[in-house]
N, C-alpha and C positions, 0 to 999 in steps of 0.2 A: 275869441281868444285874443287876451292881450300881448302887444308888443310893437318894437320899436320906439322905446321909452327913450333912449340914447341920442345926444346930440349927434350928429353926422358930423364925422372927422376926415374930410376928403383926401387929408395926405397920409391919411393912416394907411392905404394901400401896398405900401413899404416896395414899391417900384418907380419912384420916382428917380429922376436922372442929378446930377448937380447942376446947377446952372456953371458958364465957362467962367465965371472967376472965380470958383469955391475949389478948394485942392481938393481930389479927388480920388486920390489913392487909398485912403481906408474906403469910401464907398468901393472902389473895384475891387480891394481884398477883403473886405465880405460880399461881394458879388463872387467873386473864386470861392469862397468857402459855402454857398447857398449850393452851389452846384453841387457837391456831394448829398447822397443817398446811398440808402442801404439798398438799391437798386443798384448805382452805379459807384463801391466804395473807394475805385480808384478813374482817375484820368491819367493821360498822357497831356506833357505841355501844349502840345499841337490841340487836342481837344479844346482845353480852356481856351488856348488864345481864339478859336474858332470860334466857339459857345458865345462869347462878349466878344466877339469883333475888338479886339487887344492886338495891336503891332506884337508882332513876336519877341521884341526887346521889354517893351513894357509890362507882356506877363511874366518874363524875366525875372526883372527884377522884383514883379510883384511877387512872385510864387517864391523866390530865394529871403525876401522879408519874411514871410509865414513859415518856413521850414525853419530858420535862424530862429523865431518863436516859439517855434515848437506848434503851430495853428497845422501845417500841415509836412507831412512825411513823406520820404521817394524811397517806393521797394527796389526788390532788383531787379525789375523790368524796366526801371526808369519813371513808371508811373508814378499819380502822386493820390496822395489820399489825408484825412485829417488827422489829426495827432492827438497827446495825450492834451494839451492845452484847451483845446476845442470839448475834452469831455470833462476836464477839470470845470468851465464856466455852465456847462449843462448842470453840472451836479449842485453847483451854489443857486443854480436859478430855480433849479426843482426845491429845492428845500426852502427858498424863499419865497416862492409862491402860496400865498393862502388858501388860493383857491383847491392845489395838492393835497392841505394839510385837512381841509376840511371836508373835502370829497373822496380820500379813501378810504376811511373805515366803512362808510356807506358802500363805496361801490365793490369791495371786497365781501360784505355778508349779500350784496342783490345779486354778484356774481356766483357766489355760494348754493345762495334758494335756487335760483332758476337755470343754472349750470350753462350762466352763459359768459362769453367774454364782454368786459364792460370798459370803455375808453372815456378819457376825459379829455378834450379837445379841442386846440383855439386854431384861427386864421393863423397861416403864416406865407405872404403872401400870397398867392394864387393855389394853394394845399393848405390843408388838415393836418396838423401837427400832435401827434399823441405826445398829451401830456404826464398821461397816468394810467396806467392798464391794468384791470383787475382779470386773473383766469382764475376758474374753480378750479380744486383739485384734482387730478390726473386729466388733467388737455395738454395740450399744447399752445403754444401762444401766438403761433401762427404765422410770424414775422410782425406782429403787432406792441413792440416792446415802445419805450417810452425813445422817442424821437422820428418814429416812423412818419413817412407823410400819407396822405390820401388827395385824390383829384376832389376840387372843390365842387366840380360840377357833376361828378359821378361819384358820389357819396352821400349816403342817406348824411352822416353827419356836416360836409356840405352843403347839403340843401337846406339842412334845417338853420346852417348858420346864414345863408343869404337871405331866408325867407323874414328871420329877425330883424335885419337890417333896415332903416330906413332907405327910404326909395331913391335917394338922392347916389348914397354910398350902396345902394345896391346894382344903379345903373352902373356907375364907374366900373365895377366889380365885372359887369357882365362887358364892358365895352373890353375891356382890360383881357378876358378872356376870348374875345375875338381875336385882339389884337392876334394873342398868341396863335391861336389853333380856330381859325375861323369856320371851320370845314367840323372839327371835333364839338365847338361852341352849339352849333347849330344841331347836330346830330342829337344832343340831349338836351335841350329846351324843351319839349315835351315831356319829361320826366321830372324834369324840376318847376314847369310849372304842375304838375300833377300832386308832385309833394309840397308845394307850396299849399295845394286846395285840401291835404290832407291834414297840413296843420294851421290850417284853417278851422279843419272842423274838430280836428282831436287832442291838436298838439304837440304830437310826434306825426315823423314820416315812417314808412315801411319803404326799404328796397329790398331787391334778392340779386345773389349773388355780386356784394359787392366787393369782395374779397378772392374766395376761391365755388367753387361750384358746389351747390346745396349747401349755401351759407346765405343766410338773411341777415336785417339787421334792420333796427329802429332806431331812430335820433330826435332829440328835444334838445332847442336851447336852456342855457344855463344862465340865469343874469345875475351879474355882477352891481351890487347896489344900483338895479336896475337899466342897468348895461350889457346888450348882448352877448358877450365875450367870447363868452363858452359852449360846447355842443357837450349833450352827455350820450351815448351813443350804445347799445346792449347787442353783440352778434352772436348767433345763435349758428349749429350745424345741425343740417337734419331738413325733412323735407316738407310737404304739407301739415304735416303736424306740427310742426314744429312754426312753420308759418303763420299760423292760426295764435297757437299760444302768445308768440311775438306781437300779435296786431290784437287780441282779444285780453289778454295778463300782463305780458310783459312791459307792452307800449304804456297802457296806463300809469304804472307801476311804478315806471323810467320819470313819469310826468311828476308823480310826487315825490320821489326822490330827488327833484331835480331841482322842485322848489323846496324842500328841506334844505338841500345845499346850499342855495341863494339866501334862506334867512338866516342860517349860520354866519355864513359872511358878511350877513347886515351887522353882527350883534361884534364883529372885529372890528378893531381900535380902526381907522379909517388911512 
């Protein structure tokens, strides 16, 4: 199986620090704003300043620039969460993207046939960023709508973007997630190199339950005029049977849709 076509871009990691004479206030207010999720929609100022080790004056004045913005908003617990600003740029960046425009009609009829949920999905740094989510009709969507994250180490669609990677930006990647959770890093090394051997031999990975219980899921990279970019990703509810169909129809399926996409995107203006 081919891959790792892509030059290695080592500071693409999007965690790097500024070095001390670069003004560094927009990196820490989007370092404030990376910390929201639809996990956690609101902090307390005490949070952030903790989260980035921020003097308490500094998140200050940081967090009072993004609310004046409109980046983020304080309910009436004081808490703070993101604003309309923060979804006004989502929405120019979804509609700008090619890779959107070209991957959902696709993924919206494979979601259809096979009645399963189907995500389109890049790095954003150490998570899985849905880009695009197709459900069939009458599901639910899971909490899988377009901006949701996934652990990059515990996600079939994870795996399958690390396994793309050159070895160079893939080490970074792995050292990067020790940093963070050395203890978590380590615990699922065996499963991603497992999905590594599996899209070795197939192309896609199989995991189970990577979402909620008796939910499986497959992922294949998606390249970008030969660039790993993208993970395209099919989850499925249901239980052996359904497992089977996923790794024996689905996984296939995901593979050639996945390069239909990719040569759509060859044939756009550059």
């Amino acid at each position: 199986m081919r891959r790792r076509t892509a030059e290695v871009n080592p500071s693409a990691l999007g965690l790097e620090t500024p070095s001390g004479g670069q003004v560094n206030s927009l990196q820490r207010g989007l370092d404030i704003l990376h910390l929201f999720d639809s996990r956690e929609p609101l902090l307390t100022h005490a949070e952030i300043s903790t989260r980035l080790g921020l003097p308490r004056t500094t998140a200050s004045k940081l967090i009072a620039t993004l609310v004046d913005a409109n980046f983020l908003r304080q309910d009436a617990s004081g808490a703070y969460g993101p604003d309309v600003a923060c979804l006004a740029l989502g929405r120019v960046v979804k509609r700008g993207l090619p890779v959107v425009q070209a991957a959902s009609p696709q993924m919206m009829r494979f979601a259809e046939e096979f009645g399963v949920h189907v995500s389109l999905m890049a790095r954003e740094r150490l998570q899985m960023l849905v880009l695009e989510h197709a459900v069939p009709s009458g599901l639910s969507h899971l909490g899988l709508a377009t901006g949701a994250l996934a652990p990059i180490a515990r996600s079939a669609s994870g795996r399958a973007y690390l396994w793309a990677q050159k070895p160079a930006l893939q080490a970074e990647l792995f050292e990067a997630l020790k940093d963070v959770s050395a203890e978590g890093t380590h615990k699922y090394m065996p499963g991603i190199y497992a999905a590594f051997q599996e899209l070795e031999e197939r192309g896609f990975c199989f995991m189970a339950s990577p979402v909620t219980r008796q939910s499986n899921s497959v992922a294949t990279p998606l390249y970008d005029r030969g660039a790993p970019t993208y993970v395209l990703a099919a989850m499925s509810l249901g239980g052996n049977d359904r497992e089977r169909e996923l790794i024996d129809e689905i996984g296939p399926r995901l593979l050639q849709v996945s390069a239909e996409i990719s040569r759509d995107l060859e044939r756009l203006p550059a």
